[in-house]
C-alpha positions in Angstrom: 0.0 0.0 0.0 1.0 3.5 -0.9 2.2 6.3 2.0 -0.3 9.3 3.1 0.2 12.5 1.9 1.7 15.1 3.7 -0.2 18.6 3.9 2.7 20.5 2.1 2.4 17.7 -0.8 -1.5 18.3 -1.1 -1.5 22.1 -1.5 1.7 21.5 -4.2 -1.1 18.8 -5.7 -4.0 21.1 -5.7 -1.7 23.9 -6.6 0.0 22.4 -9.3 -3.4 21.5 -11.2 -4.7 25.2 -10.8 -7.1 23.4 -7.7 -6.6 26.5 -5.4 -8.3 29.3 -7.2 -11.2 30.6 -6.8 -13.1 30.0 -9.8 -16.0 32.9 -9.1 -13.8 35.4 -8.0 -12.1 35.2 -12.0 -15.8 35.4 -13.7 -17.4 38.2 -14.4 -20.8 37.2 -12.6 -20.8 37.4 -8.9 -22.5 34.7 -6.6 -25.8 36.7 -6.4 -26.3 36.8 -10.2 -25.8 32.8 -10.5 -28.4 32.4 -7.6 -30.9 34.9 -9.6 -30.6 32.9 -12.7 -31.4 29.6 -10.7 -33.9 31.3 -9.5 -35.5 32.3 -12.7 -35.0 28.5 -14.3 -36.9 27.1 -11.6 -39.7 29.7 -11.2 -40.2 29.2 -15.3 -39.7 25.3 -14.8 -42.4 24.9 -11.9 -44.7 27.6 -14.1 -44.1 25.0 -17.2 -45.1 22.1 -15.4 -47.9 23.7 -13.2 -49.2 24.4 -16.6 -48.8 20.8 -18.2 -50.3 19.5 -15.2 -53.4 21.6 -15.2 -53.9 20.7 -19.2 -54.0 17.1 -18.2 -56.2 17.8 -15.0 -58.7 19.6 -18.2 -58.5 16.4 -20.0 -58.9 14.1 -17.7 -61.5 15.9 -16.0 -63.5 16.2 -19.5 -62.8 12.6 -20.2 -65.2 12.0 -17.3 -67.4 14.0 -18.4 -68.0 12.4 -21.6 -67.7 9.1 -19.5 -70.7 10.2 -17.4 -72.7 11.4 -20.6 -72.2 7.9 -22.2 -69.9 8.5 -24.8 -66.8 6.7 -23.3 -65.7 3.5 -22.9 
Protein backbone atom coordinates (compact mmCIF):
# COMPACT_ATOMS: atom_id res chain seq x y z
CA UNK A 1 0.00 0.00 0.00
CA UNK A 2 1.01 3.47 -0.87
CA UNK A 3 2.22 6.35 1.98
CA UNK A 4 -0.30 9.33 3.09
CA UNK A 5 0.17 12.47 1.91
CA UNK A 6 1.72 15.06 3.66
CA UNK A 7 -0.22 18.59 3.93
CA UNK A 8 2.69 20.52 2.06
CA UNK A 9 2.39 17.69 -0.76
CA UNK A 10 -1.46 18.29 -1.12
CA UNK A 11 -1.53 22.08 -1.48
CA UNK A 12 1.69 21.48 -4.19
CA UNK A 13 -1.13 18.83 -5.71
CA UNK A 14 -3.96 21.07 -5.75
CA UNK A 15 -1.73 23.88 -6.63
CA UNK A 16 0.01 22.38 -9.28
CA UNK A 17 -3.36 21.53 -11.18
CA UNK A 18 -4.70 25.24 -10.80
CA UNK A 19 -7.06 23.43 -7.65
CA UNK A 20 -6.61 26.51 -5.43
CA UNK A 21 -8.26 29.27 -7.22
CA UNK A 22 -11.15 30.60 -6.76
CA UNK A 23 -13.12 30.00 -9.81
CA UNK A 24 -16.05 32.86 -9.07
CA UNK A 25 -13.80 35.43 -7.98
CA UNK A 26 -12.12 35.18 -12.00
CA UNK A 27 -15.82 35.44 -13.75
CA UNK A 28 -17.41 38.21 -14.41
CA UNK A 29 -20.83 37.18 -12.64
CA UNK A 30 -20.82 37.38 -8.95
CA UNK A 31 -22.49 34.69 -6.57
CA UNK A 32 -25.75 36.67 -6.36
CA UNK A 33 -26.25 36.84 -10.25
CA UNK A 34 -25.80 32.82 -10.50
CA UNK A 35 -28.44 32.36 -7.63
CA UNK A 36 -30.89 34.89 -9.59
CA UNK A 37 -30.60 32.88 -12.68
CA UNK A 38 -31.42 29.55 -10.74
CA UNK A 39 -33.94 31.32 -9.48
CA UNK A 40 -35.49 32.33 -12.71
CA UNK A 41 -35.00 28.49 -14.27
CA UNK A 42 -36.87 27.14 -11.65
CA UNK A 43 -39.68 29.66 -11.19
CA UNK A 44 -40.21 29.18 -15.28
CA UNK A 45 -39.73 25.33 -14.78
CA UNK A 46 -42.40 24.93 -11.92
CA UNK A 47 -44.69 27.56 -14.13
CA UNK A 48 -44.14 24.98 -17.22
CA UNK A 49 -45.07 22.14 -15.40
CA UNK A 50 -47.91 23.72 -13.18
CA UNK A 51 -49.18 24.37 -16.60
CA UNK A 52 -48.77 20.79 -18.21
CA UNK A 53 -50.31 19.46 -15.19
CA UNK A 54 -53.38 21.56 -15.25
CA UNK A 55 -53.91 20.69 -19.20
CA UNK A 56 -53.99 17.13 -18.19
CA UNK A 57 -56.17 17.76 -14.95
CA UNK A 58 -58.65 19.58 -18.21
CA UNK A 59 -58.49 16.43 -19.97
CA UNK A 60 -58.93 14.12 -17.67
CA UNK A 61 -61.54 15.91 -16.02
CA UNK A 62 -63.55 16.21 -19.50
CA UNK A 63 -62.78 12.59 -20.17
CA UNK A 64 -65.16 11.99 -17.31
CA UNK A 65 -67.44 14.01 -18.35
CA UNK A 66 -67.98 12.41 -21.64
CA UNK A 67 -67.75 9.06 -19.49
CA UNK A 68 -70.71 10.24 -17.36
CA UNK A 69 -72.69 11.41 -20.63
CA UNK A 70 -72.24 7.86 -22.18
CA UNK A 71 -69.88 8.51 -24.82
CA UNK A 72 -66.81 6.71 -23.30
CA UNK A 73 -65.71 3.49 -22.90
Amino acid sequence: MGRELTQTEIKEFMASAGLDLNVLDERGETLESWRQECNLFIRTFVNYLGDRLSVIEHRVDRLEQLVKEGHGY
